[in-house]
C-alpha positions, 0 to 999 in steps of 0.5 A: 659645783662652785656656789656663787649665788642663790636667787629664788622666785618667791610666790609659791618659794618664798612665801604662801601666797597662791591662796590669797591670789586665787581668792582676790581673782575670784572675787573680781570674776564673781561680778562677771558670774565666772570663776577660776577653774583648774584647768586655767590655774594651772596655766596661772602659775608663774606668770606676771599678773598683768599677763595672768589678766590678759589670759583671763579676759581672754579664757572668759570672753570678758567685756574689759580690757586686761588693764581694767580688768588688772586694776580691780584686782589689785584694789581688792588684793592688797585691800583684803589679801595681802597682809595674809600672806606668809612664809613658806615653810623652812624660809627664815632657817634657809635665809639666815644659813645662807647669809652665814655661810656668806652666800649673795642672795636674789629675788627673780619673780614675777611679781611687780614692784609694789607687790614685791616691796610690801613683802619684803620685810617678811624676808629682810628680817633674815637675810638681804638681797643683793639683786631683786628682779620684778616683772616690771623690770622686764619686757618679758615675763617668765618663761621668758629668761629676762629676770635671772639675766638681769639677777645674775648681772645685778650679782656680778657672777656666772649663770653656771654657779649659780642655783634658782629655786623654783616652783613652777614649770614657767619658772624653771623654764625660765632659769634653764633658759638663762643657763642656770642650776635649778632647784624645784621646790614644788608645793602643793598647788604645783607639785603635779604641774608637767615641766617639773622634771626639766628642774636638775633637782627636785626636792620635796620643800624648801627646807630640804634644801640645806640639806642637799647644799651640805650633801652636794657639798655647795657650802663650805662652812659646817651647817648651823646645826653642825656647829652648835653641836661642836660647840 
């Protein structure tokens, strides 16, 4: 397989966000004596938030809307949550490879634009994006393939050569319905989620990803480590 681009969702990939969302839905359902079970987490996974809101309110039998509902959310997330989020492990040495090895990256998530433009300087320090796709660049959100459509476009290549890298069933989903080569990067709130399987490769973590590209031989220049050691 030619290589032509990369796109990677980011909550869960890209970043260790899952912890400081969870805890900004459940401080908003505290008022309303509720909490996030298991169960409805698991269902969390991959959606757009505003569509995470709607499930809510309608799980719990909520007297608010989504909207409303969405917009204390939000008021308490970026107040208390957001600047604790950080990078996955294995994110600055994948970046800044592929960036050498001369690879177009892109970001297809389900984040909306705000959320995603707070965290994109964690990222750019290492490599840039040539596409960025949001949640609310799309009328529909993953599984819906609407996002990678749209990456792939913004990149000018072909779906077929093109890998995402997921972690989530919703995600992967996703690609595969837009005709790309998935990559699964489970982590631990995913890694026992049903859908994983439909991913072309699982791999344990992130940073086990430059790896297979070099086995798969997807990058045509020696890996980083590779060429230190020659020099």
């Amino acid at each position: 397989m030619h290589l032509s681009a990369v796109i990677f969702d980011l909550d869960g990939v890209l970043v260790d966000s899952e912890p400081a969302q969870l805890a900004a839905w459940n401080d908003v359902l505290a008022q309303y004596g509720c909490a996030l079970d298991e169960g409805l987490v698991r269902e969390l996974f991959g959606l757009r938030v505003r569509d995470s809101a709607r499930k809510i309110v309608d799980y719990f039998h909520l007297p608010c809307d989504p909207t409303a509902l969405l917009a204390e959310r939000e008021a308490v997330f970026f107040d208390s949550y957001v600047e604790r989020i950080t990078l996955m492990p294995g994110v600055a040495e994948t970046l800044v490879e592929l960036a050498a090895q001369g690879v177009p990256l892109g970001l297809a998530t389900s984040g909306h634009r705000r959320y995603v433009e707070r965290l994109l300087p964690l990222l750019t320090r290492y490599a840039s994006f040539a596409a960025i796709v949001t949640g609310d660049d799309v009328a529909r959100g993953k599984p819906a393939p609407d996002c990678y459509r749209i990456a792939v476009q913004q990149l000018g290549v072909s779906p077929s050569s093109t890998l995402a890298i997921e972690d989530a069933p919703l995600g992967i989903a996703a690609a595969k319905a837009a005709g790309l080569f998935c990559v699964a990067v489970p982590n631990r709130y995913t890694a026992e989620l049903p859908g994983l399987a439909l991913a072309d490769v699982l791999l344990p973590r992130l940073d086990a990803l430059l790896p297979w590209l070099h086995r798969s031989a997807m990058l045509n220049r020696p890996s980083r480590e590779e060429r230190e050691h020659r020099a």
